[in-house]
N, C-alpha and C positions, 0 to 999 in steps of 0.2 A: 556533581552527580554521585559522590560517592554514596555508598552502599543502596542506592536505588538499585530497585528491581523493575529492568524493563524490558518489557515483550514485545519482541519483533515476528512479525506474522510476515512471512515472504521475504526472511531473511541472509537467504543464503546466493544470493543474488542482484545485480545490478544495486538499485537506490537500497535496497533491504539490507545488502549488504555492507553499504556505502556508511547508514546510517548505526548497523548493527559496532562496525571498526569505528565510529565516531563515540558511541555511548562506553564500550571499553575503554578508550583511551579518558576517556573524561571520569573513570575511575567509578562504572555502575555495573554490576552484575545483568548480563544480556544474556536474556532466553532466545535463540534463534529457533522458530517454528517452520518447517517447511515439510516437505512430503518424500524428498530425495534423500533418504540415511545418510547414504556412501556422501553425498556435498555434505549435508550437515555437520556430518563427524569431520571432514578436512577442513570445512570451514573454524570449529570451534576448536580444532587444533590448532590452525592459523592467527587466531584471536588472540588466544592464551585463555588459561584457568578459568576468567571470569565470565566466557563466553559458554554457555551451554544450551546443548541441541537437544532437540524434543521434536520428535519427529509426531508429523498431525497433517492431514489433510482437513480443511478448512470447510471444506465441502459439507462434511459427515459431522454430524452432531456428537456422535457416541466417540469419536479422536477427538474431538474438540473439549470434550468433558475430561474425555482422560487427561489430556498434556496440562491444561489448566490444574486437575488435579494433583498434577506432578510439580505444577509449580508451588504451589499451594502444602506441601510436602516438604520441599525444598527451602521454601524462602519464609512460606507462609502469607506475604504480601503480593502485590504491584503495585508501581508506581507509575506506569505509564504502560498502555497500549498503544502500538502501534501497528494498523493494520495497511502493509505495503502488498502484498501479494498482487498480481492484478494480470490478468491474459483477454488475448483480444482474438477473434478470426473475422477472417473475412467474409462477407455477405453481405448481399441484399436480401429481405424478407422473406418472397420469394422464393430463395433459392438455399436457407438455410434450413439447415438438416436439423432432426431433434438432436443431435450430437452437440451440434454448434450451442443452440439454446439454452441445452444444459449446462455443459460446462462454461460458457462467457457469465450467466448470472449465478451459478455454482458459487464459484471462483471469486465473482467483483462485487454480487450481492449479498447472497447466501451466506458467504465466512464472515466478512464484516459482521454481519447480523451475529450469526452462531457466538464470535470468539467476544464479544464486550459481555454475554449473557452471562457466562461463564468467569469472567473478568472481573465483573462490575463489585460482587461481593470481595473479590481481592484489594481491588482499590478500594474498598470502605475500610477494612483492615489497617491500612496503611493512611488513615484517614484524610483519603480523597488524592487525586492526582486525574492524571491526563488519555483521553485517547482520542489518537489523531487516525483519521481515515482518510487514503490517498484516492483522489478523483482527478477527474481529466476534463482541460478547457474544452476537449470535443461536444461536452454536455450543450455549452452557450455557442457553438459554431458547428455547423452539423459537417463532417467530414464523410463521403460517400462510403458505403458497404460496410459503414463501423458501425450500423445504427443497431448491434445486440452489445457493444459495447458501451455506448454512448447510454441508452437506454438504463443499460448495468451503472451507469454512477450517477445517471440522472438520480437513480433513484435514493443510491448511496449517501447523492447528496442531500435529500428529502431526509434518509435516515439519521443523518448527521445532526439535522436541526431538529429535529423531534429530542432526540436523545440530548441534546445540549440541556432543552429546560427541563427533560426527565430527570435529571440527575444533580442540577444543580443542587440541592439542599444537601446532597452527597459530595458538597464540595468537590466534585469529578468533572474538567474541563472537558468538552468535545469539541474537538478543531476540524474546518472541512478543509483538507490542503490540495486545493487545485495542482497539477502538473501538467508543466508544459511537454511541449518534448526532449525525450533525456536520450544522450546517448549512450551505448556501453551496457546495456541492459539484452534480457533476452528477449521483450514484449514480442518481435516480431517472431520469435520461434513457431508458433503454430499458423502463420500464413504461409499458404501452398505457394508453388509457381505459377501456377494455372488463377490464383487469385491474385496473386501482384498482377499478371500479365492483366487480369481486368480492370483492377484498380486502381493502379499508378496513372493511364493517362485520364482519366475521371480526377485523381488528386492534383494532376496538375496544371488541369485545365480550370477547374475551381478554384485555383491559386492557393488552395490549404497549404503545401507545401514551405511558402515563400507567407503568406499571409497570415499563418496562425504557430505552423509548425517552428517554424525559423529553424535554426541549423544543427539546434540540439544543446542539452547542455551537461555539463560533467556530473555523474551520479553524487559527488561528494560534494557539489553548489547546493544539491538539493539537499544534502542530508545537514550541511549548515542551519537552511534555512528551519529544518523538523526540529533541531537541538534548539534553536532559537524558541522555539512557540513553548518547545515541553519543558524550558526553564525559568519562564517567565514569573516574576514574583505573584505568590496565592494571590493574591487581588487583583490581578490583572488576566482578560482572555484576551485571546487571538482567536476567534472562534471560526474567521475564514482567512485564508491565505491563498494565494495566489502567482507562483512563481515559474517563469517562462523564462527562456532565452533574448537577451538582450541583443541581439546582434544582425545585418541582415545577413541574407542567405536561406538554403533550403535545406531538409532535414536529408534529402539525395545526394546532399552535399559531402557528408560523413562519412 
């Protein structure tokens, strides 16, 4: 991966981060995109040199224009997007607030969309490469009071396949990379107490827990398996993947 340039969107944390220390070490200049300055800047200290932060909220189109432009300034290319960012809350329909609504498809739908728009003419530059967009097996097994996140990568995934044969003649790969569940991440940072205390026995009376979740897996199994798709020789896609924890047990278990 040397001299690649690649863009980590949700990368100052958990898998984002996981993957971001994967692509430096494999000797490629790594954009970390996130919205926290103060992590960004520790984190692309902690990287080294090749690591740089560009601080964007993914939400907002007019940050998403700028940090693109800034790579584009920079590098002049990309060779791979990677969009990890992803937040989740708790809810049933019912009972979510326009807060909730906004920000789960903001966040899981919205950026995705926004940051490839902005992207897309950089990887034509660089003539053609990859973006991979992180989704969740919740989509194909419905996990209770997740259904504004589930919803959010259902669609994601919709968006994935659209954009694979938009862009094919642009030699630009689009991967949908399913995640199971990872541990060591912040996802669960915006669920309350008052929503665990609802949710957890609905998740473990549904058996999600033991049945889909299993017990979690290392941020850096996952970020293996994203180096594997984005280095795949130009002839060959990966265009869906799939990768969950191998193991039994429950993700309560961690």
């Amino acid at each position: 991966m040397n001299d690649k340039v690649i863009v980590v969107v949700g990368g100052s944390a958990g898998l984002g981060l996981a993957v971001s220390k994967r692509c430096v070490d494999e000797g490629a200049n790594v954009v970390i995109m996130a919205r926290n300055k103060q992590r960004l800047d520790e984190v692309a200290a902690s990287l080294g040199q090749t690591a740089i932060p560009i601080q964007c909220d993914v939400a907002n189109a007019d940050s998403v224009r700028a940090a693109f432009a800034e790579v584009d300034r920079r590098f002049g290319k990309v060779d791979a997007l990677l969009n990890v960012a992803g937040v989740g809350r708790i809810a049933k329909i019912a009972d979510a607030t326009d807060d909730d609504i906004d920000f789960v498809l903001d966040i899981n739908l919205r950026g995705p969309i926004l940051t490839p728009r902005s992207a897309v003419p950089l990887l034509r530059k660089a003539g053609g490469g990859d973006i991979v967009n992180v989704s969740s097996e919740i989509v194909g097994d419905y996990m209770p009071f997740m259904v504004l996140y589930g919803t959010s990568k259902g669609g994601l995934d919709t968006f994935s396949r659209m954009l694979n044969h938009e862009l094919r003649a642009d030699k630009i790969r689009v991967s949908n990379y399913v995640s199971g569940s990872v541990g060591g991440t912040e996802f669960g940072v915006n669920f309350t107490p008052e929503g665990m205390e609802a949710a957890l026995p609905e998740w473990l009376e549904s058996g999600y827990m033991t049945r889909v979740a299993g017990p979690g897996m290392e941020p850096e199994w996952m970020a293996d398996a994203m180096i594997f798709v984005i280095t795949r020789p130009k002839g060959q896609m990966i265009d869906f993947v799939h990768v969950r924890s191998f193991a039994p047990g429950s993700a309560i278990d961690n």
